[in-house]
C-alpha positions, 0 to 999 in steps of 0.5 A: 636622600641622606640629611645634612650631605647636600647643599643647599640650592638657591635661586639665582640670577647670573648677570653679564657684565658686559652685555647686562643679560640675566640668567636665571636658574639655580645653583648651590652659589650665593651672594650679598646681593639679592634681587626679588624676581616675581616675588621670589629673592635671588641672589645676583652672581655676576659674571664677566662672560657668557654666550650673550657677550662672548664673541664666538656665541655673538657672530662678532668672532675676529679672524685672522688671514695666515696670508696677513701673517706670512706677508708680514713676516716675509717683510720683516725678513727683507727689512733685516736683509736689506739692513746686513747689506747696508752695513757691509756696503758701508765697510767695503766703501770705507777704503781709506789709508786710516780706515784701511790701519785700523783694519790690520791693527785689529787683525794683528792684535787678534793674530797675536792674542791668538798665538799667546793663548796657544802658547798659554795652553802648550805650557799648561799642557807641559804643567799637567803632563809634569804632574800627572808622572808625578803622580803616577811615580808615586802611586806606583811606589806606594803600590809596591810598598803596600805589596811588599808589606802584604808579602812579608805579613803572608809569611809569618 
């Protein structure tokens, strides 16, 4: 083995948190912390878990039932059912004169808010159409201007 390339290794007690097991062994980590066991210092690395505490080592693993959940669901589906109907029923009952104008007012508002926007749009359509043969006027002028110099610098 080569000097100065390895490191160091320490006795060490790794001690759970949770369930205040020791582990000892050895390790290249260190610590403040220093506990003497049969008469040799270990330094003391605390961890929050190992098989001592971890509940699939333990037998104390919770599981679920896919059922519980499917169940759970399938209720919380009825319940948003049962709420959308409950809003319907509340408009449908709803038939009085009052109720009834508001009802047509909204409709009429959205009928013409809908009509003025379709008008809004064929005139910017009208707008983009007046510009774009503008455009193409003068691309084409410009085309023919350019071409006309070509052909009269080709013949000197």
């Amino acid at each position: 083995m080569k000097d100065k390339i390895h490191p160091k290794v320490n006795p060490v007690v790794f001690l759970d948190v949770m369930s205040s097991a020791e582990f000892v062994a050895t390790s290249t980590l260190h610590s403040d912390e220093i506990k003497k066991i049969n008469g040799i210092d270990h330094f003391v690395i605390r961890i929050e878990t190992s098989s001592a505490s971890h509940p699939f080592y333990t037998g104390n693993q919770k599981t679920t039932s896919r059922s519980n959940q499917v169940a759970k669901y399938l209720e919380k589906v009825a319940k948003a059912q049962k709420g959308n109907q409950k809003k319907v029923k509340v408009i449908e009952e709803d038939n009085t004169p009052k109720a009834i104008q508001k009802i047509t007012k909204t409709a009429e508002k959205n009928t013409k808010t809908k009509a003025a926007a379709k008008e809004a749009a064929k005139e910017a359509a009208k707008t983009v159409a007046k510009k774009t043969t503008k455009i193409t006027k003068t691309t084409k002028t410009t085309s023919k201007k350019i071409s006309a110099k070509k052909a009269t610098t080709k013949k000197k």
